[in-house]
VOVEXNU-511666 format. One record per atom (N, C-alpha, C, CB): residue number from 1; x, y, z. Coordinates in nm, 4 decimals, padded with zeros to 6 digits. Glycine has a CB too. Example, Ala and Ser with C-alpha at 12.3 -4.5 7.8 and 13.67 -1.06 7.14 Angstrom:
BEGIN
[site 1; [01.3190; -00.5690; 00.7800]]
[site 1; [01.2300; -00.4500; 00.7800]]
[site 1; [01.3200; -00.3300; 00.7800]]
[site 1; [01.1308; -00.4473; 00.9046]]
[site 2; [01.2850; -00.2250; 00.7080]]
[site 2; [01.3670; -00.1060; 00.7140]]
[site 2; [01.2900; 00.0030; 00.7870]]
[site 2; [01.4084; -00.0598; 00.5725]]
This chain:
BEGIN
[site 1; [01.5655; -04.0167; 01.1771]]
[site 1; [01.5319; -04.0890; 01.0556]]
[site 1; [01.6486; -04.0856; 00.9572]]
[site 1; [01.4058; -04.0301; 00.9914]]
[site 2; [01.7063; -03.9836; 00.9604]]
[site 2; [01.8533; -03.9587; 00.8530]]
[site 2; [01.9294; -04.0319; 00.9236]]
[site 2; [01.9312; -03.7968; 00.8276]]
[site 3; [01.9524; -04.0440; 01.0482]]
[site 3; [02.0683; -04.1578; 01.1049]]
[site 3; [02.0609; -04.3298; 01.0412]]
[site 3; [02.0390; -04.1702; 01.2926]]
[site 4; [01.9077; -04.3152; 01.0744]]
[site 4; [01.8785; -04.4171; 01.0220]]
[site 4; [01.8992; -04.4748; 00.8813]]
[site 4; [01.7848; -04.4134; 01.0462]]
[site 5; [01.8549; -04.4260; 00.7967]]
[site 5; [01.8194; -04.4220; 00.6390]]
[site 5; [02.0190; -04.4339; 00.6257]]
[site 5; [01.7025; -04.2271; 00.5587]]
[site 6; [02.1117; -04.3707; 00.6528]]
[site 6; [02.2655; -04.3104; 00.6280]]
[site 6; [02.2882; -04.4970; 00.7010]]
[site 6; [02.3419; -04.1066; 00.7496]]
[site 7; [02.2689; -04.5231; 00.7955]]
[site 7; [02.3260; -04.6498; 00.8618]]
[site 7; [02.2756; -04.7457; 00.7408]]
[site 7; [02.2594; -04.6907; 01.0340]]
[site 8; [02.1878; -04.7277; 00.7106]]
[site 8; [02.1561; -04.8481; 00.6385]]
[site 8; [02.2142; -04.8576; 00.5053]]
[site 8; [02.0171; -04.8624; 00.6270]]
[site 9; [02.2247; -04.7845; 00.4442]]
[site 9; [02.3268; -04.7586; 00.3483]]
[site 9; [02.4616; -04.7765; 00.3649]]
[site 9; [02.3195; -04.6489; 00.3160]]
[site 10; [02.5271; -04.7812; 00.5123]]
[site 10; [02.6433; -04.8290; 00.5012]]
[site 10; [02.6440; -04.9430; 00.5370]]
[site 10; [02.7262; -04.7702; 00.5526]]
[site 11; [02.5464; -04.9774; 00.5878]]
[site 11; [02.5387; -05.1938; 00.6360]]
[site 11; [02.5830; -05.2870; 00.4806]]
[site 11; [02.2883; -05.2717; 00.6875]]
[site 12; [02.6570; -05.3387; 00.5008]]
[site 12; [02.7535; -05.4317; 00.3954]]
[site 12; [02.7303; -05.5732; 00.4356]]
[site 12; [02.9296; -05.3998; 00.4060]]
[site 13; [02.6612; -05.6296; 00.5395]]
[site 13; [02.6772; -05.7417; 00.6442]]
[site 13; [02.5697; -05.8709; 00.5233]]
[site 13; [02.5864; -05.6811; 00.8513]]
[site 14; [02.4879; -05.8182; 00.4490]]
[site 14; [02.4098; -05.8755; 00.3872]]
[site 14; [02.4661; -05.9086; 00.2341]]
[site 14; [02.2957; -05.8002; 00.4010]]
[site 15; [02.5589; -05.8409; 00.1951]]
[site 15; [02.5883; -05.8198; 00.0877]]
[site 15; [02.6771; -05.9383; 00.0640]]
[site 15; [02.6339; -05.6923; 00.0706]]
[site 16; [02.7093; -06.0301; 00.1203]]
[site 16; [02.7722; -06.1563; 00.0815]]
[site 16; [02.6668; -06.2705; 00.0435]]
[site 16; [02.8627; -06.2041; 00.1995]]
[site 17; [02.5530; -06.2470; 00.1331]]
[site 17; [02.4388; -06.3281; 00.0665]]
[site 17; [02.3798; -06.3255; -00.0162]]
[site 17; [02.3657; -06.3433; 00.1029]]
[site 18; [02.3877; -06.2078; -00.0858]]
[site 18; [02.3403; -06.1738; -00.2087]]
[site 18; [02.4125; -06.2005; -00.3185]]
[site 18; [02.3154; -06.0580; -00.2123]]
[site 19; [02.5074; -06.2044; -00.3090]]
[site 19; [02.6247; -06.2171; -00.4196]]
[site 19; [02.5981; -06.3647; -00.4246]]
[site 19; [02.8004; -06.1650; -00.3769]]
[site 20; [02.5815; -06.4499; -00.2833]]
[site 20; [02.5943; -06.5836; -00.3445]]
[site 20; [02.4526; -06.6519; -00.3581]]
[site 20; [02.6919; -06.6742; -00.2562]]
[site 21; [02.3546; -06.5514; -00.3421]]
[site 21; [02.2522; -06.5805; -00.3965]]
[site 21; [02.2068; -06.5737; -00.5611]]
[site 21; [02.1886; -06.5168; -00.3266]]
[site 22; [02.3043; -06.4734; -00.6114]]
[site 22; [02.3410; -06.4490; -00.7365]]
[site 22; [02.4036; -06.5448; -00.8049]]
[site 22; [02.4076; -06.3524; -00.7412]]
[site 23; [02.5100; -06.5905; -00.7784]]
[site 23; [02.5643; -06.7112; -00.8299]]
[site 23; [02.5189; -06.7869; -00.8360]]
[site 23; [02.6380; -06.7545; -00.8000]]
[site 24; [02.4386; -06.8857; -00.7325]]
[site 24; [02.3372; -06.9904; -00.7231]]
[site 24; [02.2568; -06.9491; -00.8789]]
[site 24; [02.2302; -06.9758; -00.5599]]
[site 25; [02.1919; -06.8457; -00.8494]]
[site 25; [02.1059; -06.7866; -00.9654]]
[site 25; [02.1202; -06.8928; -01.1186]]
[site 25; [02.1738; -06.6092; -00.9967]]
[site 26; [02.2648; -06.8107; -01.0917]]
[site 26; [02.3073; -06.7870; -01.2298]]
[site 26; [02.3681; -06.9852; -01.2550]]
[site 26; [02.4614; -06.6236; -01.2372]]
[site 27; [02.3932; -07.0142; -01.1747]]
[site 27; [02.4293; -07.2105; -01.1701]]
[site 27; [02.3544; -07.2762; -01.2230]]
[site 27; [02.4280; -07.2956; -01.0393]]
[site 28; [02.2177; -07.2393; -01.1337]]
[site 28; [02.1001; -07.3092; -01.1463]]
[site 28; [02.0481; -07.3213; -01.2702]]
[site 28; [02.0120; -07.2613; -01.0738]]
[site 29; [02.0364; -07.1806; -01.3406]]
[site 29; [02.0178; -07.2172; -01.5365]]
[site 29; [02.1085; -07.2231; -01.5844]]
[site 29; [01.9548; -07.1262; -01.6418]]
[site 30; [02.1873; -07.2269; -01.5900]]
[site 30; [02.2952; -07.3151; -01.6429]]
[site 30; [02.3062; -07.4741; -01.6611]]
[site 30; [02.3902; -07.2873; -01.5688]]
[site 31; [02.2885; -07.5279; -01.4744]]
[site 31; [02.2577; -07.6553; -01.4960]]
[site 31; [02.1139; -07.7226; -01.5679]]
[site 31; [02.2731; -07.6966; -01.3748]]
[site 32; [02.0111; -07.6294; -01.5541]]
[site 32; [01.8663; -07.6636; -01.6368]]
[site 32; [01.9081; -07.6659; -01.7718]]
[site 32; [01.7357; -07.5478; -01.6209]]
[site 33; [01.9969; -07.5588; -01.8166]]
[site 33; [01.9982; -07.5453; -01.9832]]
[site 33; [02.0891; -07.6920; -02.0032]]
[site 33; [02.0938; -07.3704; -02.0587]]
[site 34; [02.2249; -07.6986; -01.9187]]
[site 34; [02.2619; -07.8427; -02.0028]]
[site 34; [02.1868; -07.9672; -01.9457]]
[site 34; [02.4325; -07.8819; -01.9916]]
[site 35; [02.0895; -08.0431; -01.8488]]
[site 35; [01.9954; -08.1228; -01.8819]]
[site 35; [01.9290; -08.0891; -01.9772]]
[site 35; [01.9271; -08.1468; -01.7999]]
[site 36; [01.8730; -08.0026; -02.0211]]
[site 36; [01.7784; -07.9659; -02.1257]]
[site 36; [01.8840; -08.0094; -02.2519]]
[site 36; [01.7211; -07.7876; -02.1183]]
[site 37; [01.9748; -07.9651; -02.2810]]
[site 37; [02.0735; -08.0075; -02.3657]]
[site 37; [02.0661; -08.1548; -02.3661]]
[site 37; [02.2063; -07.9560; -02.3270]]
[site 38; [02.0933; -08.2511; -02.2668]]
[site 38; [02.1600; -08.3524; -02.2761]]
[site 38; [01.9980; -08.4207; -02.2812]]
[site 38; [02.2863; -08.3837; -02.1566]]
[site 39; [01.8925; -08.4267; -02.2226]]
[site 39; [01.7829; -08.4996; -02.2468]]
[site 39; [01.7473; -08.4674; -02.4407]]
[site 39; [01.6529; -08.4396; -02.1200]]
[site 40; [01.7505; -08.3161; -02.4736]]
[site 40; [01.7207; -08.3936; -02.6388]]
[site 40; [01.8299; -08.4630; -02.6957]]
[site 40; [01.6857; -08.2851; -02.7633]]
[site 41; [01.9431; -08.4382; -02.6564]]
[site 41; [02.0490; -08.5318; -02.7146]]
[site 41; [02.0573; -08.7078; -02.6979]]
[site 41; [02.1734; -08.4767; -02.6527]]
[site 42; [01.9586; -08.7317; -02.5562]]
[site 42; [01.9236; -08.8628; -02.5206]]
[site 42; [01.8036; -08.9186; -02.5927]]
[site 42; [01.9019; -08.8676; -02.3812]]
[site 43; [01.7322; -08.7989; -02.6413]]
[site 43; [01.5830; -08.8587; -02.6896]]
[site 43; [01.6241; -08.8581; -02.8901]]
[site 43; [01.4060; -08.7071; -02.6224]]
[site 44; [01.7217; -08.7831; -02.9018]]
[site 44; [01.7219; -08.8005; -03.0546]]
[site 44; [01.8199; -08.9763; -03.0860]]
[site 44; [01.8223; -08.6282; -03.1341]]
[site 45; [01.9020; -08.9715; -02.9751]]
[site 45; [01.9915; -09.1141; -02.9367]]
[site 45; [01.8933; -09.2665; -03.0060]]
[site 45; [02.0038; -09.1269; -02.7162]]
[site 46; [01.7873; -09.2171; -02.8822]]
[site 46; [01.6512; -09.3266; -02.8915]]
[site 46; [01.5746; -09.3675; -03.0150]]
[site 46; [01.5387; -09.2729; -02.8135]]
[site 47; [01.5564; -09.2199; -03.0447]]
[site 47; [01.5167; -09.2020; -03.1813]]
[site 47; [01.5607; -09.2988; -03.3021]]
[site 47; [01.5600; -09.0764; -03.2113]]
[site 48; [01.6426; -09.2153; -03.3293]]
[site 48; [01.7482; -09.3378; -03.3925]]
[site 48; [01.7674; -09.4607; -03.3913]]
[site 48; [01.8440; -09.3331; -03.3672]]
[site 49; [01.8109; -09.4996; -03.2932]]
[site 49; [01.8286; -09.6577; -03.2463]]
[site 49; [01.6719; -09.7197; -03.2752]]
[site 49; [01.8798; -09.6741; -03.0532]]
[site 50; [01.6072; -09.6351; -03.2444]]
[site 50; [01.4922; -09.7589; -03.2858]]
[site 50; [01.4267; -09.7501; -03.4469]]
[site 50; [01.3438; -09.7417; -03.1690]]
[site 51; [01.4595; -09.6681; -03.4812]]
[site 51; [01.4711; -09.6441; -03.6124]]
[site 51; [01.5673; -09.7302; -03.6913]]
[site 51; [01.5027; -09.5158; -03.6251]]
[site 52; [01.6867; -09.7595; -03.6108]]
[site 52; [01.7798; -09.8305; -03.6851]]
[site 52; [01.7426; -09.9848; -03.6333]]
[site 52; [01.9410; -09.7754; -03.6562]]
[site 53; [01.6667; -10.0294; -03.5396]]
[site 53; [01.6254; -10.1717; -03.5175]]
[site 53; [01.5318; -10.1861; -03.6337]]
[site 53; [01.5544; -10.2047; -03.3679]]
[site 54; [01.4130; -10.1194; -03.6266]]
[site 54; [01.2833; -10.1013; -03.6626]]
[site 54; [01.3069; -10.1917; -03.8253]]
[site 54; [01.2330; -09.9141; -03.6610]]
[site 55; [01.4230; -10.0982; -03.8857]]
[site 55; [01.4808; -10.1301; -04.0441]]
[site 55; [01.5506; -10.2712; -04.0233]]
[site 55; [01.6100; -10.0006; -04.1107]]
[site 56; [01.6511; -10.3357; -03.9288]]
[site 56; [01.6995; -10.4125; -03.9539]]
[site 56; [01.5681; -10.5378; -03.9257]]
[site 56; [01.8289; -10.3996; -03.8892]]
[site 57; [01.4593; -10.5318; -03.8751]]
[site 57; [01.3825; -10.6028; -03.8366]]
[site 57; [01.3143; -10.6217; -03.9448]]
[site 57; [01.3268; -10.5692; -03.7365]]
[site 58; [01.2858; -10.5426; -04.0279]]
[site 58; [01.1997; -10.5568; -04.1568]]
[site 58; [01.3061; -10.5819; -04.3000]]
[site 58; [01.1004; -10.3994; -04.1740]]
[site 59; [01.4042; -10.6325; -04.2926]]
[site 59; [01.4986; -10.7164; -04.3484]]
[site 59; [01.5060; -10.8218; -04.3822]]
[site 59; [01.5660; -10.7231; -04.3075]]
């Protein structure tokens, strides 16, 4: 069981998938936070613009 438990502790063979399972991780909200960024920046865009028709229409 100590051979065992000692081998497994030195197995490294997994440890690249993890790392780039980590990164993915860390990509993935990153890319959510800037859509999230760029959709209110698209919806305040809209906002506006029709706000700025809305006025020239009642002119």
């Amino acid at each position: 069981m100590r051979r065992l438990i000692s081998k497994f502790l030195r197995d490294t063979s997994g440890t690249t998938a993890i790392e780039y399972a980590l990164i993915l991780g860390v990509v993935s909200i990153a890319v959510v936070g800037g859509y999230a960024a760029l959709a209110n920046g698209v919806d305040n865009l809209y906002g506006f613009l029709n706000n700025e028709f809305s006025d020239a229409m009642d002119d």
